[in-house]
Structures are given as C-alpha cells and as structure tokens.
C-alpha positions as CSV (number, residue, x, y, z in Angstrom):
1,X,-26.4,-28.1,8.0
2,X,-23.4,-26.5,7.1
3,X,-20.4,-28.6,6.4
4,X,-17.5,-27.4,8.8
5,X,-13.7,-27.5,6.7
6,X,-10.8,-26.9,8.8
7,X,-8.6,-26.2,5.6
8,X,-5.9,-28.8,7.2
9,X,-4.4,-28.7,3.3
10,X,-3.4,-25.0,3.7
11,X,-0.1,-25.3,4.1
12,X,0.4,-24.1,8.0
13,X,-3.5,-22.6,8.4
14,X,-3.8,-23.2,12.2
15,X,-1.0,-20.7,13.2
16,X,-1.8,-18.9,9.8
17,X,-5.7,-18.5,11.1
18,X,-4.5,-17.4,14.6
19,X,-2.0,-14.4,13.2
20,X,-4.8,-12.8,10.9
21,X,-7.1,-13.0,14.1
22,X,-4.5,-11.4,15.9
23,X,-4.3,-8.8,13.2
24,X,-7.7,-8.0,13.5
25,X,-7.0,-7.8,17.3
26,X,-4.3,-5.1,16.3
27,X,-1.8,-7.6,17.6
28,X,1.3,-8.9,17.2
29,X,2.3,-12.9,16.8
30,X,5.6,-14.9,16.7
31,X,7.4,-10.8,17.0
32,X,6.5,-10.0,13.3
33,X,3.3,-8.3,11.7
34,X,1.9,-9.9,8.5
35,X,4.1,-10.1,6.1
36,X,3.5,-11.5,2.6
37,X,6.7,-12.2,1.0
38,X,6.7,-13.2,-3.1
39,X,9.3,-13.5,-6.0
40,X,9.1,-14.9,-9.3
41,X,8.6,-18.2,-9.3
42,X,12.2,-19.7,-11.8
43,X,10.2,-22.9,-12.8
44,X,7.3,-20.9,-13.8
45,X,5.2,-22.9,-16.3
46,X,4.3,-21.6,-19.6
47,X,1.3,-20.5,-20.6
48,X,-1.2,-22.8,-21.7
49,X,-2.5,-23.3,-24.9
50,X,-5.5,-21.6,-23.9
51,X,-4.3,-18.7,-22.6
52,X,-4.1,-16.0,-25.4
53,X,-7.7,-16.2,-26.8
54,X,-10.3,-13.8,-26.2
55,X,-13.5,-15.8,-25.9
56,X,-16.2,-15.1,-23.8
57,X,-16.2,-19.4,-22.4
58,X,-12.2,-19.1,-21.7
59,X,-13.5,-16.7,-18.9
60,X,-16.9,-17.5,-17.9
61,X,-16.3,-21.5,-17.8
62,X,-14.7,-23.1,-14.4
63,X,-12.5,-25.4,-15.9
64,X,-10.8,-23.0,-18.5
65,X,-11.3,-19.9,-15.6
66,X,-9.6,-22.1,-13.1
67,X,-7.0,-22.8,-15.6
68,X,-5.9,-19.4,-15.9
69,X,-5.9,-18.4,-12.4
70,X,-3.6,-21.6,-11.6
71,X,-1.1,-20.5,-13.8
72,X,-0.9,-17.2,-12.9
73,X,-0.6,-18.2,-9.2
74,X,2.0,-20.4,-10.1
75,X,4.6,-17.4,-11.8
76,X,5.3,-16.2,-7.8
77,X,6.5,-18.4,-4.9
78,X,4.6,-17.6,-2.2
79,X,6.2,-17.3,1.6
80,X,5.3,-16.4,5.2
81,X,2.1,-15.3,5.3
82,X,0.8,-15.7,2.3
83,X,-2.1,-18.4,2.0
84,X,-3.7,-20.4,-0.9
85,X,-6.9,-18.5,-2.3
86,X,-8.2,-17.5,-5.4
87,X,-10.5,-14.8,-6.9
88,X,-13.5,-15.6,-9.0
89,X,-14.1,-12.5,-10.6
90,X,-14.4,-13.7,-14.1
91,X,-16.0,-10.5,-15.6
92,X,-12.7,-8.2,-14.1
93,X,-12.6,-5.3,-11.5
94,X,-15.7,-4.0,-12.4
95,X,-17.8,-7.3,-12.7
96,X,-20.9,-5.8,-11.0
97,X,-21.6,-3.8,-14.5
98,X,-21.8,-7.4,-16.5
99,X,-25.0,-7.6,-14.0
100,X,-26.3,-4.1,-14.8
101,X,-26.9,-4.5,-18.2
102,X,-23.3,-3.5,-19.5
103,X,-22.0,-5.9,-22.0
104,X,-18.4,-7.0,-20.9
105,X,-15.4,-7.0,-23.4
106,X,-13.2,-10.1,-22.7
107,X,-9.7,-9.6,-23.7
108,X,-6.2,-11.9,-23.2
109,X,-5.4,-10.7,-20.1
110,X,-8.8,-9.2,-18.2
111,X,-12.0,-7.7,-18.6
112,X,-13.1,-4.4,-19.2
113,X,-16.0,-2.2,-20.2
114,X,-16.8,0.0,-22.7
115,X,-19.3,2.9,-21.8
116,X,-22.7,1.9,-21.6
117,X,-24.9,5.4,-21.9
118,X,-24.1,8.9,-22.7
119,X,-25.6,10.9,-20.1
120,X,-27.1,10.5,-16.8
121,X,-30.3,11.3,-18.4
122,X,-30.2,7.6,-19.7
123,X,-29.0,6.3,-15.9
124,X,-31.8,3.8,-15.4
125,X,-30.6,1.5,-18.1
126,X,-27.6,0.6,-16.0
127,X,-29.2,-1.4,-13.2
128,X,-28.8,-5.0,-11.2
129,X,-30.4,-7.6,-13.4
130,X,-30.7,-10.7,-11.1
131,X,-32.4,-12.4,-14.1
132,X,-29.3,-11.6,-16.4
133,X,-27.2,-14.6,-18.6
134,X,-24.5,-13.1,-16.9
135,X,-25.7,-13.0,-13.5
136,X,-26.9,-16.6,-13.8
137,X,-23.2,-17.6,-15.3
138,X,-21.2,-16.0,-12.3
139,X,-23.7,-17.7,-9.5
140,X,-22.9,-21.1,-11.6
141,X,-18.8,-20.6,-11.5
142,X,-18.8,-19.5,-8.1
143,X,-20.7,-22.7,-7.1
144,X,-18.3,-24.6,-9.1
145,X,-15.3,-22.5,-7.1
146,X,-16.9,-23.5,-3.9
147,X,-17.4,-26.7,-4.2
148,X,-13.3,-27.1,-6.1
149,X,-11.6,-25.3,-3.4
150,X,-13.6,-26.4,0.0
151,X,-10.5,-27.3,2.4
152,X,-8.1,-26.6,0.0
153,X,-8.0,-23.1,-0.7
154,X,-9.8,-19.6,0.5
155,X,-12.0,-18.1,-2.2
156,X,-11.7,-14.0,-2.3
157,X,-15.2,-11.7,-2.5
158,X,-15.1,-11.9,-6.0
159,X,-17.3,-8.3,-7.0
160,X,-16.1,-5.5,-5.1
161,X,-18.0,-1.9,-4.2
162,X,-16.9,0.8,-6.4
163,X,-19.6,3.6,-6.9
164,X,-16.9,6.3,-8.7
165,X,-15.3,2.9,-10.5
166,X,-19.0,2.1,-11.6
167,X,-20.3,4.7,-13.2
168,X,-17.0,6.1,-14.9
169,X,-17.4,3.1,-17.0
170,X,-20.8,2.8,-17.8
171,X,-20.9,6.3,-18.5
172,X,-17.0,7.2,-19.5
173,X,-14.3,8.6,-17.3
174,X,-14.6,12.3,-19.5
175,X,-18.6,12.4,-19.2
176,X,-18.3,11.7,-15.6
177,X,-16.2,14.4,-14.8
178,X,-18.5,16.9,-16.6
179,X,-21.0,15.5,-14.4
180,X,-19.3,15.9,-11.2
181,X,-19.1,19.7,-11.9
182,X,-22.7,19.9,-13.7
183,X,-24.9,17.5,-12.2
184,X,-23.3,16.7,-8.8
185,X,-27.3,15.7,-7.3
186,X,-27.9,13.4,-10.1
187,X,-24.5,11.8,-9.9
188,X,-25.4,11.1,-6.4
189,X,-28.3,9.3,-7.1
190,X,-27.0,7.2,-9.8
191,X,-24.3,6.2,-6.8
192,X,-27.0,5.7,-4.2
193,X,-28.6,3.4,-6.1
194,X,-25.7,1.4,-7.3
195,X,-25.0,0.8,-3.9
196,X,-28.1,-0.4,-2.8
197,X,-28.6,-2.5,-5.9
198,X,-24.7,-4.2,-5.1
199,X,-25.9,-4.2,-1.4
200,X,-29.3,-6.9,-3.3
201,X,-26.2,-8.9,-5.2
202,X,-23.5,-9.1,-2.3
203,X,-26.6,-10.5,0.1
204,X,-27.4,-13.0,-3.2
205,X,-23.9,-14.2,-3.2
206,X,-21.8,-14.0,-0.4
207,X,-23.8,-16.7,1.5
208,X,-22.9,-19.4,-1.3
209,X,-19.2,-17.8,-1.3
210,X,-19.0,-18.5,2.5
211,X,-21.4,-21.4,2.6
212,X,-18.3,-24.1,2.8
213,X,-15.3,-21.7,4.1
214,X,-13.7,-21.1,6.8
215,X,-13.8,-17.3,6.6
216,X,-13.3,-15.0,4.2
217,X,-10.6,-13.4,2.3
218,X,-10.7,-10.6,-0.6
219,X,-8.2,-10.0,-3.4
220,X,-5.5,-8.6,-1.3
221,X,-5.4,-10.8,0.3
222,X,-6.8,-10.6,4.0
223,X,-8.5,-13.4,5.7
224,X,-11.4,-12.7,8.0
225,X,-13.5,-14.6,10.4
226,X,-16.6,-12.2,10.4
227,X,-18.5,-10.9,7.4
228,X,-16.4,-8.4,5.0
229,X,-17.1,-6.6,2.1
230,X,-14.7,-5.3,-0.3
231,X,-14.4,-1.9,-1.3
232,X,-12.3,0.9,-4.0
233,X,-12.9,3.6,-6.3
234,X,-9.4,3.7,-8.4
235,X,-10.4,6.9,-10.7
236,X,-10.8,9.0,-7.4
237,X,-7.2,10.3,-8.4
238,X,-9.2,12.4,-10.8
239,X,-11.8,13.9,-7.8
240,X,-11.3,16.4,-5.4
241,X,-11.7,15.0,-2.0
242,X,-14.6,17.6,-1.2
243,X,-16.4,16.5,-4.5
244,X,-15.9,12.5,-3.7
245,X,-17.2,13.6,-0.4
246,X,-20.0,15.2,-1.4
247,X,-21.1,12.7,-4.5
248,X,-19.7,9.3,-4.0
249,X,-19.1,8.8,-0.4
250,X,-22.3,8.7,1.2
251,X,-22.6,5.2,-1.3
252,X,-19.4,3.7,-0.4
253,X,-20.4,4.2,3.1
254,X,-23.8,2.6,2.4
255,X,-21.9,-0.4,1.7
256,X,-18.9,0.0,4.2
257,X,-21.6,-0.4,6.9
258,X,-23.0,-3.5,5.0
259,X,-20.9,-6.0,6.8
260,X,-19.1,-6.1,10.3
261,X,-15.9,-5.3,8.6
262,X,-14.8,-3.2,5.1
263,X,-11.8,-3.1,3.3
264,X,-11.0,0.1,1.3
265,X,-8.4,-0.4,-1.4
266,X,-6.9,3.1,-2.2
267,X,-3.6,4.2,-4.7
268,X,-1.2,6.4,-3.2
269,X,-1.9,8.6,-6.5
270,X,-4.3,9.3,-4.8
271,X,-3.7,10.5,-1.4
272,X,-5.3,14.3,-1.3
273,X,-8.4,11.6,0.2
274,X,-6.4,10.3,3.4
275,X,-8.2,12.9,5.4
276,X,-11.5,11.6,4.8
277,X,-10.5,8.4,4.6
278,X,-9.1,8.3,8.2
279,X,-12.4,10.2,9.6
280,X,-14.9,7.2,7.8
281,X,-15.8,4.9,10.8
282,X,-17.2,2.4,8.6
283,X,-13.7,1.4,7.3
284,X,-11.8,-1.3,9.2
285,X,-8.8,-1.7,6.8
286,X,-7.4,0.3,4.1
287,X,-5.5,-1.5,1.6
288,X,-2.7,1.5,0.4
289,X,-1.4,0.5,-2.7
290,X,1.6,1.8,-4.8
291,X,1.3,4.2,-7.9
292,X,4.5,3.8,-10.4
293,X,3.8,7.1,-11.4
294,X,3.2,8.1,-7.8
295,X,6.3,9.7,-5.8
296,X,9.0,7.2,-4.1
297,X,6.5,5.0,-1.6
298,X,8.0,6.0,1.3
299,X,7.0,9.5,1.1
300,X,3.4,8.4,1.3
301,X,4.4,7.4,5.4
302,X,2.6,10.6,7.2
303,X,-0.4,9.1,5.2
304,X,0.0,5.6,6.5
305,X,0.7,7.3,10.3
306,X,-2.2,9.4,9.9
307,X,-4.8,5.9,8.9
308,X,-2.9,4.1,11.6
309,X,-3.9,7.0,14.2
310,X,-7.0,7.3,13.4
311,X,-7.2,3.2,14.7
312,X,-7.3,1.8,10.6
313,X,-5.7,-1.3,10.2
314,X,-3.3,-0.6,7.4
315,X,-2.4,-3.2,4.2
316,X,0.9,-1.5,2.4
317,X,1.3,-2.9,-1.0
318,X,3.8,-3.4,-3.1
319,X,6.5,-2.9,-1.0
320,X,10.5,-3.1,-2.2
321,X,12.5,-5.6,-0.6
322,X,14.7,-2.4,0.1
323,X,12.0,-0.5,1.9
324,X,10.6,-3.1,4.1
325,X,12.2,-2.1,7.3
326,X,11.5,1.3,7.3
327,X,8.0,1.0,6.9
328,X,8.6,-1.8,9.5
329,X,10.8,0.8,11.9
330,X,8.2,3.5,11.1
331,X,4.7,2.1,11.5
332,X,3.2,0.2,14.0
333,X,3.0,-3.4,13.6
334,X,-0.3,-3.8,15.6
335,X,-3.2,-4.2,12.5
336,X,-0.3,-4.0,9.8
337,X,0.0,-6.1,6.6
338,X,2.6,-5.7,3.6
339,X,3.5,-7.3,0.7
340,X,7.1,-7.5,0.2
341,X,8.7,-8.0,-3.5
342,X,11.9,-9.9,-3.1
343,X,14.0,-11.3,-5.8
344,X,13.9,-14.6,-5.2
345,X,13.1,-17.5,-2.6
346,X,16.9,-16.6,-0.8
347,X,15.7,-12.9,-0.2
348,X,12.4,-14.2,0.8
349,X,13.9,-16.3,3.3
350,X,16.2,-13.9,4.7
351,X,13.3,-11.0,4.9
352,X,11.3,-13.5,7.0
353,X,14.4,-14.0,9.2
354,X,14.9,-10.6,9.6
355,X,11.8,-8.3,9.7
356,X,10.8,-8.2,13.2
357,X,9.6,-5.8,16.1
C-alpha cells in the first residue's frame, strides 16, 4: 500500500499545493500568479572538498550526488513560490544516452556526451539498455532519493524527452544537420524509436519516482498532481521549424501524449518554432526560457501572447527584477509562472509585495 506524505516539512506546502493547482486551473490565488523569486544567497557555503573532482562515483553515488546538489541549492535564497525539490539526473541533460549504450563523460560541473556513431547507418547501436551498469546505477540513486526526500522535499523527473537533443549527441550536432537535409526518413526513424524506447524507461521509473510523493515536479520547477512528463530539444535553434516538423516532432509528440500533462522547455533563440509550438495539443506548458545571446527578453512577448492564446500555460524564465511587471502588465496571470532574479532577499521581499494583478 502506498505510504501517503503530506510534505508538512515544506515550508508553507498546503497553500503552496493549492496555488500550483490553481495554476493548472488557469487561476489566480492570493491576487498574484506564481512567482519564483531568488537571489544569491550572502552566506553561501563553500564548496566542499569534493566538489572539483571528475570521478565517475562523485556523480553516480547518493551521498556524494546529494552532496553537490545541497550546496548548489544553498548559493540562492529561495522566496514565494519556490518549493524544496531536487533533480536526480546524475548522468546531465541528456541522461537517457548513458542508457543507450553512450558512455557518459563526467566533468566538475555536469555531464556531457561525446558522439557515439558516425552515421545513421550505424543507428541501432544507440538503443535503451534496461540491463545496462548505468541503467541499474540510476534506478539504485533514485531509490536512494526517494526514500532521502519522502516528506521533505519534491524530487523533479529526472530524464527528460529530447529526440533532436538525443541524437545530435550520439551522432554530433555537424553530422546531424547533414542528415536533416540528406536523410530526413531515416532521421525520423532514429527519433521514432528513441521515443518509444524513453516511452519503455519513463514507464520503468516514474512509478518508483512518484511511489512516495505527493505529486510531481520537473526541473523548472512545476509541481503537478497528475502524471507529467518532461520535454526539450535545445539544438532546435539550428532547425527550420518546417524540418523539426517534419523529422522530430511526430516523436516529441509521441511522448507529449505519454502522460496527462507535458512540459516543453524551449530558448527564446529559438522562437521561429512558436507557431508550431502553440498548434501542438499535446503540450500543456511551455517552459520559455531566456537566450543571453538572444534579443532583450521582452521582445519575445508576441511569442508568449501568442502560447498564452492558443490556451498554453506559460513558465517565463529568467526574468530581470526590472522586467517583471511588464511581463506581469502584459500577459495574463491565469496558467503563468516566472522566475524573477532579484538582487538580494530586500528586492525579493519587495517584488513579492508588489507584483500583483
């Protein structure tokens, strides 16, 4: 029988729980939409000892794994609506390849992947492995996760859905785009299958992720009381959105339709894919992030309006201190999320006094 945990030891969760519902709702609590408010945290500890090295068992053991994700938690001070979570993803942003046969590269700061194969001729060498050292090594620190945070903290999805993502690593960002223009049918395929092989992973481990939670949250983060699944494809900045359409997102909506809700985690670099994005029914939420390199973040509004209109809840992120109430003034606060920089805990506290509809 599953174990029910009220998370009483997240600070405010009750009224926390019954905003994000609300969100979901596409409503508005207390006169403010979600707002996530963080600044540098002065008392920051240092790093530990730890921290620096490069080995494989700093990353894929709980204790050292847990160790590092504390302390990076613990450089911001979090405020408003911000809850305790954390994010298991000890093989980085593309974890699904360390369970397709792609040996991961751990470094101080993430992981990362160097290509795997050549050509899609040599495809079928990147595939789910559920009998894989690392497979069996993320199902182990995940239970361990579980079992550390139950009532104490959310856990995030910890391997997201990322068909493009995928298979620009495995195969190499240059090779891929040669292939989108050359071998557009087999690049499809490779992406079908992906999917359906993360589809056989995400039903291994997302009962264990959820078996002692209240919920679910993702990296973002967004809390959710029905099934989600996680989604992004960063390197689409380098696709047209007719050839994403045509290649990569009949996959990513293989997996969008997975669960009763998807998130879609998209850079404003690469906005020429709002249209489509907006027309997808399978996406609940998309999760706009910022670009440095990308124009001034309030020029990427009509974009926002346009997700919003076409019923998306819409998660802006990171947004300046300076810029908060326009996006406030200029979007509407029904199914809205941002996270707001501020300088410190005074401008935190004054934002949260201040931003509301």
């Amino acid at each position: 029988m599953k174990t029910e945990y009220r998370y009483e030891r997240i600070p405010n969760w009750a009224l926390l729980r019954e905003r994000y519902l609300a969100f979901w709702n596409k409503q508005v609590l207390d006169r403010r939409p979600l707002l996530q408010i963080q600044n540098p945290n002065p008392a920051a500890p240092p790093p530990p000892p730890r921290l620096s090295s490069s080995q494989e068992s700093d990353w894929t053991t709980y204790d050292r794994f847990r160790q590092r994700r504390e302390w990076g938690k613990a450089q911001w001070n979090w405020h408003t609506d911000l809850f305790q979570y954390t994010t298991p993803s000890a093989f980085g942003p593309m974890s699904f390849l360390a369970f397709c046969c792609v040996q991961p590269v751990f470094d101080n700061n993430t992981v990362w992947y160097n290509p795997a194969i050549r050509s899609l001729d040599q495809a079928d060498a990147i595939h789910f492995d559920p009998d894989s050292r690392y497979w069996r090594l993320f199902l182990e620190l995940l239970e361990a996760c579980v079992d550390d945070c139950a009532g104490k903290q959310q856990i995030a999805i910890p391997v997201d859905g990322s068909p493009l993502d995928w298979i620009a690593h495995a195969l190499g960002t240059e090779n891929m785009l040669f292939a989108v223009i050359e071998q557009p049918e087999a690049l499809h395929r490779f992406a079908m299958r992906l999917a359906t092989e993360y589809l056989q992973a995400y039903d291994s481990f997302y009962p264990l992720l959820t078996s002692r939670n209240d919920g679910v949250c993702n990296w973002l983060p967004v809390w959710s009381d029905r099934p989600l699944i996680s989604l992004q494809d960063d390197l689409a900045i380098n696709v047209s959105p007719q050839a994403y359409q045509d290649i990569f997102l009949p996959a990513l909506r293989r997996m969008a339709a997975h669960a009763e809700r998807a998130s879609l985690h998209w850079h404003d670099g690469a906005r020429q894919h709002s249209d489509w994005i907006a027309a997808v029914p399978e996406i609940d939420l998309v999760q706009w992030g910022h670009d440095p390199a990308s124009p001034p973040f309030r020029a990427a509004l009509p974009h926002m309006q346009k997700l919003q209109a076409a019923g998306k809840r819409l998660f802006i992120s990171c947004v300046a201190a300076e810029d908060a109430a326009f996006f406030l003034d200029n979007l509407e606060p029904g199914g809205l999320i941002m996270i707001v920089d501020a300088a410190d805990d005074a401008e935190s506290l004054r934002l949260e006094q201040t931003l509301r509809v």
